[in-house]
N, CA, C and O atoms as a GROMACS GRO file, in nm:
protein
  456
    1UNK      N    1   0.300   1.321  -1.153
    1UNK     CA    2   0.187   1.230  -1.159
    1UNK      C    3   0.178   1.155  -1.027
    1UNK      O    4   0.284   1.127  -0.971
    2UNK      N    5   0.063   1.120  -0.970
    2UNK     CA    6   0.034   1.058  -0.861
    2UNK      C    7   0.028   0.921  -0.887
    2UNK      O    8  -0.013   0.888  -0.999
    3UNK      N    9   0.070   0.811  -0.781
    3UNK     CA   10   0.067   0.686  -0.806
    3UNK      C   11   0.019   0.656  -0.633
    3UNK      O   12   0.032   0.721  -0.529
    4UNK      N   13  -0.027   0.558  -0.659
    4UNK     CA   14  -0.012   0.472  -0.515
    4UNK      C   15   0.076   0.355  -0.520
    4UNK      O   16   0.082   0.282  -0.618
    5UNK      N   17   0.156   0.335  -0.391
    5UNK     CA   18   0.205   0.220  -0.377
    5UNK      C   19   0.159   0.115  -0.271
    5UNK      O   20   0.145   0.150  -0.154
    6UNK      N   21   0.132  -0.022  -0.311
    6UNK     CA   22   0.007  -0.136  -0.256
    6UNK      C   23   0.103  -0.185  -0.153
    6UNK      O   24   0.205  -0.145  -0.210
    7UNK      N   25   0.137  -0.229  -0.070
    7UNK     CA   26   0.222  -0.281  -0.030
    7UNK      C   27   0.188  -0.404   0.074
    7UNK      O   28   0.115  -0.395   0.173
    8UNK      N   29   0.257  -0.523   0.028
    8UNK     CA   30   0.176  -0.700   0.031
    8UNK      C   31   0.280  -0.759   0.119
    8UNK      O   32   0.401  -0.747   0.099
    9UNK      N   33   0.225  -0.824   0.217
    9UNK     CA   34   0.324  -0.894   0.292
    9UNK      C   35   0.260  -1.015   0.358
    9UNK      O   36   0.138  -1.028   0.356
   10UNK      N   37   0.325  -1.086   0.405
   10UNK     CA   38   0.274  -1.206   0.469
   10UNK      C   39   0.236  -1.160   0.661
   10UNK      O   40   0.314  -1.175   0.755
   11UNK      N   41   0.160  -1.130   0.663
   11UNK     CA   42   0.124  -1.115   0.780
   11UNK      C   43   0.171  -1.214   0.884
   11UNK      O   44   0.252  -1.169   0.964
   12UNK      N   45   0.142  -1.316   0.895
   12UNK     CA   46   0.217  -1.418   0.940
   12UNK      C   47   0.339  -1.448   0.939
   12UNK      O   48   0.373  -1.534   1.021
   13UNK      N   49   0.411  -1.409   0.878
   13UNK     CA   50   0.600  -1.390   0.895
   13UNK      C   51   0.648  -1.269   0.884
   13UNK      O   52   0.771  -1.269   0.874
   14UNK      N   53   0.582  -1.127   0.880
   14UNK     CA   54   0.657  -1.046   0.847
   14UNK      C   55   0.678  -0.990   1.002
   14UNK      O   56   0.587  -1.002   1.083
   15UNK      N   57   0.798  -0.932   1.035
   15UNK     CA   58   0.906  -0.887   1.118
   15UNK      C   59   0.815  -0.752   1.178
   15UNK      O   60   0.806  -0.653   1.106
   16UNK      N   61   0.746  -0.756   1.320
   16UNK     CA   62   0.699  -0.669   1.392
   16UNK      C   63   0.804  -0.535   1.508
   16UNK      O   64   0.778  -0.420   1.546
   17UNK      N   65   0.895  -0.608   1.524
   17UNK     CA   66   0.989  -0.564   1.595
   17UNK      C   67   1.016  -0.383   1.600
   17UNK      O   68   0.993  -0.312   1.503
   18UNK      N   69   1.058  -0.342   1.705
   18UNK     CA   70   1.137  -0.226   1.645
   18UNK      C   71   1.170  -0.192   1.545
   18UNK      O   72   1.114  -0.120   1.463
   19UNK      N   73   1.314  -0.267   1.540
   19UNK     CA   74   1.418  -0.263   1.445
   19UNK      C   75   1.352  -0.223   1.303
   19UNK      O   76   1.394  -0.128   1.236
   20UNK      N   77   1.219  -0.323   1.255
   20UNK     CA   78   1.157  -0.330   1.151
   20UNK      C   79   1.064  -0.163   1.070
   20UNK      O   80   1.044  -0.107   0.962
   21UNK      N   81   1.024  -0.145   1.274
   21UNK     CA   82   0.951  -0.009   1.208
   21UNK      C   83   1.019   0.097   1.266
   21UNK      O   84   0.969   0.194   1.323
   22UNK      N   85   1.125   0.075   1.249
   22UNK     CA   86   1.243   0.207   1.229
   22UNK      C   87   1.301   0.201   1.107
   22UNK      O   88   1.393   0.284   1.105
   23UNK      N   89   1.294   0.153   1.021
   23UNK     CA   90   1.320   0.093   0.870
   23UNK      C   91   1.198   0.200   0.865
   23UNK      O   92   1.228   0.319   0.868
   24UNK      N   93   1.084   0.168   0.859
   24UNK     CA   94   0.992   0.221   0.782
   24UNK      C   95   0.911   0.363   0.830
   24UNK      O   96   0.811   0.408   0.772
   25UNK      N   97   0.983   0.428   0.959
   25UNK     CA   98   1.050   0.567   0.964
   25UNK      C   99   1.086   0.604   0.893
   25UNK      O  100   1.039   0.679   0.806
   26UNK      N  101   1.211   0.549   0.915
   26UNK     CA  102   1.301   0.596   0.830
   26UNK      C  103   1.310   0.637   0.694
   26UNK      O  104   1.369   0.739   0.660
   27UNK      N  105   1.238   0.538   0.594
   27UNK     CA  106   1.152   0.521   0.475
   27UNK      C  107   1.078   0.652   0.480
   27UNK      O  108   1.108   0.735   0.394
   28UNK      N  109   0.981   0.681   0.571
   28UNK     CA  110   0.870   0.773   0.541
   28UNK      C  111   0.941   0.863   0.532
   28UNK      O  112   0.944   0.901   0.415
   29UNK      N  113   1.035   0.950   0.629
   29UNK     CA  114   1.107   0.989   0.646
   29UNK      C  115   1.194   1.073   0.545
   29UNK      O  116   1.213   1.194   0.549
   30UNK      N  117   1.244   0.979   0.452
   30UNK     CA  118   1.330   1.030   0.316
   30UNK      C  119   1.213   1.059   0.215
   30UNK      O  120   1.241   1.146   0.133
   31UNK      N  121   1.100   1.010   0.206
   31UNK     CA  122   0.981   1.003   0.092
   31UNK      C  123   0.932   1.161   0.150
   31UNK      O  124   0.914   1.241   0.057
   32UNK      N  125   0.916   1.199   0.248
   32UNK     CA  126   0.883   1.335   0.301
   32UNK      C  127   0.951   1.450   0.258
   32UNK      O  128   0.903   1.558   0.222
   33UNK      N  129   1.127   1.397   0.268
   33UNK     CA  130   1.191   1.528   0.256
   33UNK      C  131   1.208   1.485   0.084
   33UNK      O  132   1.274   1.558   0.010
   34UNK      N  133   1.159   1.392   0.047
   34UNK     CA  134   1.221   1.452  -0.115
   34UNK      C  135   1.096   1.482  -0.159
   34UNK      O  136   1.082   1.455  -0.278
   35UNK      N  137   1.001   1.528  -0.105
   35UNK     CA  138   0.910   1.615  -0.187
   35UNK      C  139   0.786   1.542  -0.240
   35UNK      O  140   0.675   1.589  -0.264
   36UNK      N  141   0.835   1.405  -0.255
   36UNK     CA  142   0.700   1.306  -0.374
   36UNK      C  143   0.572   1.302  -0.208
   36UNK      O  144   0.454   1.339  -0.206
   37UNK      N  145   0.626   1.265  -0.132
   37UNK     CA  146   0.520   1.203  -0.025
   37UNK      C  147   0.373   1.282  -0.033
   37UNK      O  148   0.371   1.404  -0.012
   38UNK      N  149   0.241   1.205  -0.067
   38UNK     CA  150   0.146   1.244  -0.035
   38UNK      C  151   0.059   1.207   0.080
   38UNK      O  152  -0.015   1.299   0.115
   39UNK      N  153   0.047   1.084   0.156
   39UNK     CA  154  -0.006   0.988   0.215
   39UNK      C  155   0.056   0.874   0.232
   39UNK      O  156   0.142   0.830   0.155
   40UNK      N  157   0.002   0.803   0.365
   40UNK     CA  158   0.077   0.702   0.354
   40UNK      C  159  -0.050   0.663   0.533
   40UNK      O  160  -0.101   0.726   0.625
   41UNK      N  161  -0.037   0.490   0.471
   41UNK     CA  162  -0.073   0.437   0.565
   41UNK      C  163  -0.086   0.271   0.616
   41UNK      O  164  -0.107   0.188   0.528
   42UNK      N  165  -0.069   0.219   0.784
   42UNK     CA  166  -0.020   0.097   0.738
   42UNK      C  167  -0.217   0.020   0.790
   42UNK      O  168  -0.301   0.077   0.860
   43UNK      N  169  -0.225  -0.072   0.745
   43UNK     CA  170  -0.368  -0.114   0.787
   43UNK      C  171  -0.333  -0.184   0.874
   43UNK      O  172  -0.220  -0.228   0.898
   44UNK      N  173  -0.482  -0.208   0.956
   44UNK     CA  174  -0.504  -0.309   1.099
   44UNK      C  175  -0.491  -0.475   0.998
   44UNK      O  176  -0.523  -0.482   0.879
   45UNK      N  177  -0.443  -0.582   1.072
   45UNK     CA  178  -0.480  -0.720   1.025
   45UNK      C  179  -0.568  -0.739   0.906
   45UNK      O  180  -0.669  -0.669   0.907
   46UNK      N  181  -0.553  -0.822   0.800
   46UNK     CA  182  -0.698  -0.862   0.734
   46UNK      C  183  -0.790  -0.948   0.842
   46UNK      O  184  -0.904  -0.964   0.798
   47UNK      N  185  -0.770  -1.004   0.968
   47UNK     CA  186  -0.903  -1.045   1.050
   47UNK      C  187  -1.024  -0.885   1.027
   47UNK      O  188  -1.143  -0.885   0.993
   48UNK      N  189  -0.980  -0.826   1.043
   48UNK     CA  190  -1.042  -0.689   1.074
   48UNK      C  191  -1.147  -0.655   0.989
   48UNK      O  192  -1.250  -0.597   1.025
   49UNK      N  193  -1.108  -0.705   0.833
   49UNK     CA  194  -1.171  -0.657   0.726
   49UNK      C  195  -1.283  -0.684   0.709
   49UNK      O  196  -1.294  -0.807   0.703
   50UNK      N  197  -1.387  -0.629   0.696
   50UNK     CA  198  -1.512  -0.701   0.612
   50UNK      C  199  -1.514  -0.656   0.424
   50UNK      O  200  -1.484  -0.554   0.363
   51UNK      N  201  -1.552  -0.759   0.393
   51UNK     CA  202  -1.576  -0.718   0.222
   51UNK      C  203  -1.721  -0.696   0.216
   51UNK      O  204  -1.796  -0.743   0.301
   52UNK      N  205  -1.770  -0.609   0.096
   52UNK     CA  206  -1.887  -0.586   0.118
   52UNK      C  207  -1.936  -0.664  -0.096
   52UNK      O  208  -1.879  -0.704  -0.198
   53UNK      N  209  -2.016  -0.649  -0.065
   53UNK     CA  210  -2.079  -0.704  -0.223
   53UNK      C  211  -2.234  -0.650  -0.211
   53UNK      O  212  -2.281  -0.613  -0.104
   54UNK      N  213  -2.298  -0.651  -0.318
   54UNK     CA  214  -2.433  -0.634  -0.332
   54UNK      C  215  -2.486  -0.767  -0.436
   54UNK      O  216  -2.425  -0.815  -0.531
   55UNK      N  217  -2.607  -0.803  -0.388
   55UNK     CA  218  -2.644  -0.921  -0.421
   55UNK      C  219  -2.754  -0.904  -0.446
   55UNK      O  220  -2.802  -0.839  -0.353
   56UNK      N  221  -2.876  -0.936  -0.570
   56UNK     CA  222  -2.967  -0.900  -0.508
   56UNK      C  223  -3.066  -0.726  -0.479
   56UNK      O  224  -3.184  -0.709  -0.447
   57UNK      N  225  -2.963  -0.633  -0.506
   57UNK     CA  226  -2.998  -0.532  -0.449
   57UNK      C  227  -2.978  -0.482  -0.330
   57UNK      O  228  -3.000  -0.369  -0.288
   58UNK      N  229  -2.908  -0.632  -0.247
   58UNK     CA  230  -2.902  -0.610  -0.107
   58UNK      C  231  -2.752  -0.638  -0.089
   58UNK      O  232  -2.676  -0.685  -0.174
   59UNK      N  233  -2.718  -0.594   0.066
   59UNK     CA  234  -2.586  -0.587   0.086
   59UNK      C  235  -2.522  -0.691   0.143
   59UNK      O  236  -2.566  -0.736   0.249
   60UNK      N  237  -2.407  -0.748   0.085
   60UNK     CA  238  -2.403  -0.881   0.175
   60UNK      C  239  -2.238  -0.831   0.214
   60UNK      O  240  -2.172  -0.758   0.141
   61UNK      N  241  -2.186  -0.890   0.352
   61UNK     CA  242  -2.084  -0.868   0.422
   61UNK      C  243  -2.006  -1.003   0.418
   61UNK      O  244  -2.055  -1.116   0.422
   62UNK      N  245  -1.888  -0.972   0.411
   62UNK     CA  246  -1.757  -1.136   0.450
   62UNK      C  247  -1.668  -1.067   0.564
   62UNK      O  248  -1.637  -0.948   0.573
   63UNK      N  249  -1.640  -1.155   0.635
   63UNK     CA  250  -1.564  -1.121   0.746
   63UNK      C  251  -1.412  -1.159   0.675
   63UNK      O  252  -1.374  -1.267   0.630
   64UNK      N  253  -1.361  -1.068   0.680
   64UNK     CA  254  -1.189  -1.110   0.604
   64UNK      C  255  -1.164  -1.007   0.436
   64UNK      O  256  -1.199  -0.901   0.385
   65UNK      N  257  -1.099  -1.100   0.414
   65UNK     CA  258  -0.994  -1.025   0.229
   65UNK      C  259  -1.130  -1.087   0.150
   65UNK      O  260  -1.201  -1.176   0.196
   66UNK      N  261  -1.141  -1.051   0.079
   66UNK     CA  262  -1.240  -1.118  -0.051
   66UNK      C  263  -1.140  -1.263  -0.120
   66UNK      O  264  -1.198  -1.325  -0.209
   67UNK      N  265  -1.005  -1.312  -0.083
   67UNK     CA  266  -0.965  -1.388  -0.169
   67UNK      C  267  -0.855  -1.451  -0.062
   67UNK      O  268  -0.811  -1.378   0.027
   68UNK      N  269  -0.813  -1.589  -0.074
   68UNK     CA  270  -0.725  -1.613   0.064
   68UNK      C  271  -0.592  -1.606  -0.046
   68UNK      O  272  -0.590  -1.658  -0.158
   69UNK      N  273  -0.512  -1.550   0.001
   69UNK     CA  274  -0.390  -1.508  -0.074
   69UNK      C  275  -0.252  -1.491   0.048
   69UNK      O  276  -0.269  -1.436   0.158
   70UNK      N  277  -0.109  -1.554  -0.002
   70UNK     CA  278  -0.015  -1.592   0.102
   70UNK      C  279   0.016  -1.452   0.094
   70UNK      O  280   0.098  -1.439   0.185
   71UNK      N  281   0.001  -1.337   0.039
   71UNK     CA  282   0.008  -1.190   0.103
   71UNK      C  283  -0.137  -1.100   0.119
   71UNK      O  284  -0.240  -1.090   0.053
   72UNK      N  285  -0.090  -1.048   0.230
   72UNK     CA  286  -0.215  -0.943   0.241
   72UNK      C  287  -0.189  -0.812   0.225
   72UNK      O  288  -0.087  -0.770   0.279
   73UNK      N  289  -0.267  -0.727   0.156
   73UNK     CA  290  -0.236  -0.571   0.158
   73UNK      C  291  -0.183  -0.481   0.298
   73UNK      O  292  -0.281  -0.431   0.352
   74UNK      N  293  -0.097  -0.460   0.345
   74UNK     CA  294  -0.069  -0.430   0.493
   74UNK      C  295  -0.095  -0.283   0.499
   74UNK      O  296  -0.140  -0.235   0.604
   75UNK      N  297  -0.071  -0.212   0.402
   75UNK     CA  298  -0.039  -0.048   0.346
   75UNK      C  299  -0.036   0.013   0.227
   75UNK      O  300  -0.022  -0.039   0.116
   76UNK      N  301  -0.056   0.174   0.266
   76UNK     CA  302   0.005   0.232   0.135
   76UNK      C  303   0.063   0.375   0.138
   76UNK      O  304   0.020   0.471   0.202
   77UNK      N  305   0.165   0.370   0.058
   77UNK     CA  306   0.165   0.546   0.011
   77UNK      C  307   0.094   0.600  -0.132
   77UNK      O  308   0.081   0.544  -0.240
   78UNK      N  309   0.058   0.716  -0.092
   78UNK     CA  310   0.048   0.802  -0.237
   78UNK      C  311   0.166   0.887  -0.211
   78UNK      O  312   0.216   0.951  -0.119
   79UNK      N  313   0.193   0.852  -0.362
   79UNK     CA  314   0.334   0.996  -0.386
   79UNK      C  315   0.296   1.015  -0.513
   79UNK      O  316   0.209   0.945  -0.564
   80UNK      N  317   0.349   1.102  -0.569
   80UNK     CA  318   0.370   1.241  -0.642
   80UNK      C  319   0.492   1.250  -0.726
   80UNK      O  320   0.573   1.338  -0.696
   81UNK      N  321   0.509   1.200  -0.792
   81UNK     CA  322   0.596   1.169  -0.875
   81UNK      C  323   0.663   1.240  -1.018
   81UNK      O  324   0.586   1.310  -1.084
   82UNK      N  325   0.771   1.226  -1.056
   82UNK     CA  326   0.794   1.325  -1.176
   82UNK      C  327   0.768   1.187  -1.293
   82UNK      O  328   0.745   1.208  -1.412
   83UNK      N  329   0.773   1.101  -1.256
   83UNK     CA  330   0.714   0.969  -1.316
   83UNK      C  331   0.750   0.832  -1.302
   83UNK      O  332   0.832   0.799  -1.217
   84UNK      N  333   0.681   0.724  -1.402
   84UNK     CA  334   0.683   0.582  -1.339
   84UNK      C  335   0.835   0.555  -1.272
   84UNK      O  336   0.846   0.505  -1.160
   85UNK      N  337   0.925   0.586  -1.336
   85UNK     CA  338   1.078   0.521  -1.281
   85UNK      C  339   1.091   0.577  -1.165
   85UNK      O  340   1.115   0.501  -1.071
   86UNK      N  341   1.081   0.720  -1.139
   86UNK     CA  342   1.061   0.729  -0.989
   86UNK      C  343   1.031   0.657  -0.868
   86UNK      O  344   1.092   0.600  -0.779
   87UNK      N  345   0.852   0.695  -0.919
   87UNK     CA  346   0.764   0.572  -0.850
   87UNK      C  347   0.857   0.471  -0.823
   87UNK      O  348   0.938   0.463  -0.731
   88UNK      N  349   0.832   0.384  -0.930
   88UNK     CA  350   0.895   0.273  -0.892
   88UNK      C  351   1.058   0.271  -0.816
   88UNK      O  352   1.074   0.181  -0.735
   89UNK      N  353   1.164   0.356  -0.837
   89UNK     CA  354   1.230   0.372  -0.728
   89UNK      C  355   1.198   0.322  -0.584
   89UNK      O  356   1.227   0.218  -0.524
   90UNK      N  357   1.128   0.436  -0.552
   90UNK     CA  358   1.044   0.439  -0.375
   90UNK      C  359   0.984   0.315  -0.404
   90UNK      O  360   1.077   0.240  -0.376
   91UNK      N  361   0.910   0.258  -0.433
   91UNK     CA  362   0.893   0.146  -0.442
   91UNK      C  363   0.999   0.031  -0.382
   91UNK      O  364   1.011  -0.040  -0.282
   92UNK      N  365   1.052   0.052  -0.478
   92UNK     CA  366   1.195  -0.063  -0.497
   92UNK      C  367   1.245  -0.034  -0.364
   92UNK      O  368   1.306  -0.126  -0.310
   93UNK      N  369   1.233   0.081  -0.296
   93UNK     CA  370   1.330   0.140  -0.136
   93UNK      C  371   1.240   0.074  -0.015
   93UNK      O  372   1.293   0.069   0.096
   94UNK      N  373   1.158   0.042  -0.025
   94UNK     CA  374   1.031   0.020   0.060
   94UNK      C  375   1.083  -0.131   0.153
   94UNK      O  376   1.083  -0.241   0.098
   95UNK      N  377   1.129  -0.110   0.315
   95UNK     CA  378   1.162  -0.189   0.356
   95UNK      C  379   1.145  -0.307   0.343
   95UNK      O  380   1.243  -0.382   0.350
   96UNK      N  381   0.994  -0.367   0.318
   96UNK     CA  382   0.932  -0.451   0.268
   96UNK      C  383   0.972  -0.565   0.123
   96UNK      O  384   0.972  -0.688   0.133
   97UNK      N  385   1.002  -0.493   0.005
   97UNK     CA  386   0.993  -0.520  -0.089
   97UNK      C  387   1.109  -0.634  -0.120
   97UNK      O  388   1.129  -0.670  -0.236
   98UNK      N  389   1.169  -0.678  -0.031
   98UNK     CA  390   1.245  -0.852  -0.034
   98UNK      C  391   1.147  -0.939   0.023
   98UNK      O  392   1.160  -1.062   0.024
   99UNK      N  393   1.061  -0.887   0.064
   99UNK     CA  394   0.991  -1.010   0.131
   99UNK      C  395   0.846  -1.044   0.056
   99UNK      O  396   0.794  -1.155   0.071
  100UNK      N  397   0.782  -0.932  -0.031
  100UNK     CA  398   0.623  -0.902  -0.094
  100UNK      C  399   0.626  -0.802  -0.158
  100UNK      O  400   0.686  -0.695  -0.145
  101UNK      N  401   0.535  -0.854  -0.252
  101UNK     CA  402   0.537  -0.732  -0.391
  101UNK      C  403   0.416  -0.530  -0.330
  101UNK      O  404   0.314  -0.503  -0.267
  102UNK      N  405   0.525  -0.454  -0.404
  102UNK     CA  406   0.464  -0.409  -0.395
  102UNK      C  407   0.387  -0.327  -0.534
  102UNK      O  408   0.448  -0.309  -0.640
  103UNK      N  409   0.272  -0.292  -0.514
  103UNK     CA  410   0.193  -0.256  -0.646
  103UNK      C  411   0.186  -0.109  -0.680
  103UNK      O  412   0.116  -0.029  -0.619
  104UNK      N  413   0.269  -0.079  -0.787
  104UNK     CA  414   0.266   0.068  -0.811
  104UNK      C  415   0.174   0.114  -0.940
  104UNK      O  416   0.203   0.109  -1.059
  105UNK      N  417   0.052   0.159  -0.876
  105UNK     CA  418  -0.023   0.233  -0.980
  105UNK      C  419  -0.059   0.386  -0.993
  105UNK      O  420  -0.056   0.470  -0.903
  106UNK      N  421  -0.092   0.401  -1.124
  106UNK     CA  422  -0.116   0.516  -1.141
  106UNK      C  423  -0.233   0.564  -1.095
  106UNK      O  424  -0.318   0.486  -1.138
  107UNK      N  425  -0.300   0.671  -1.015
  107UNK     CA  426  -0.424   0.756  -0.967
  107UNK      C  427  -0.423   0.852  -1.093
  107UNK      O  428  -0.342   0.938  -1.126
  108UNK      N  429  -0.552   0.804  -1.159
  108UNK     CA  430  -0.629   0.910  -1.234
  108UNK      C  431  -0.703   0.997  -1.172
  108UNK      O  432  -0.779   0.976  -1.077
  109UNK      N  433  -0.673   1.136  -1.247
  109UNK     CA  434  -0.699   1.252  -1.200
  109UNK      C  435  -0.811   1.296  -1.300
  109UNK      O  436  -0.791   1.349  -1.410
  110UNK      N  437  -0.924   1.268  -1.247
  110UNK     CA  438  -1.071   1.334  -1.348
  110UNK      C  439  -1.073   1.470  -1.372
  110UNK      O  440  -1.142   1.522  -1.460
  111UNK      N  441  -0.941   1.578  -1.233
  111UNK     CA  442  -0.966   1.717  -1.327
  111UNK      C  443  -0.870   1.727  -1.424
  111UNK      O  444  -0.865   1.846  -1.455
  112UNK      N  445  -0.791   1.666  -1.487
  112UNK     CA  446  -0.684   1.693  -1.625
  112UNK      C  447  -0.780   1.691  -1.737
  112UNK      O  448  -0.878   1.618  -1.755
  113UNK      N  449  -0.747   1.755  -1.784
  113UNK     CA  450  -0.788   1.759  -1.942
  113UNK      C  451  -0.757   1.636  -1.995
  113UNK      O  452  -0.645   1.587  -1.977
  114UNK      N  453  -0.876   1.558  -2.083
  114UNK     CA  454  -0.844   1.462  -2.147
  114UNK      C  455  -0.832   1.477  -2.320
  114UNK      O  456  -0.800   1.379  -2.388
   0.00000   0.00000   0.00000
């Protein structure tokens, strides 16, 4: 089963360094060779973001996150999983995850038989 993992950090204190993203090499790294890895990616700043809404019929834009929150979404993987405890494993391994939660959900798949 496919899941994504959300992964939340404080932009403002979290650890840019080397050291930090050789951790999360390294991370990708083991998620690759054990087979689950589908994707994975880290985002630019929330300055960057625009939110979009429709209002009206019409489109209205926000410069930023839709919500001011002491974590911001930084990344994600999709993996592939034999199931939730897995998931959540890699999860739980995720250099990150002493410092910000990360969110493991399930991706529904519209071609399975329901």
């Amino acid at each position: 089963m496919r899941y994504i993992l959300l992964i939340y950090d404080n932009e403002a204190t979290a650890p840019q360094d080397e050291g930090e993203m050789k951790k999360w090499f390294d991370y990708t790294d083991e998620l690759r060779a054990s087979g689950c890895y589908v994707a994975g990616e880290a985002l630019h700043p929330v300055a960057t973001a625009t939110t979009v809404r429709v209002k009206n019929g019409k489109r209205v834009t926000t410069d930023g996150p839709f919500a001011e929150t002491k974590e911001q979404l930084g990344g994600f993987y999709v993996v592939d999983c034999k199931d939730l405890d897995e998931a959540l494993k890699w999860a739980e391994k995720m250099p990150s995850a002493g410092r910000g939660p990360v969110e493991v959900r399930p991706i529904v798949d519209f071609g399975a038989e329901q």
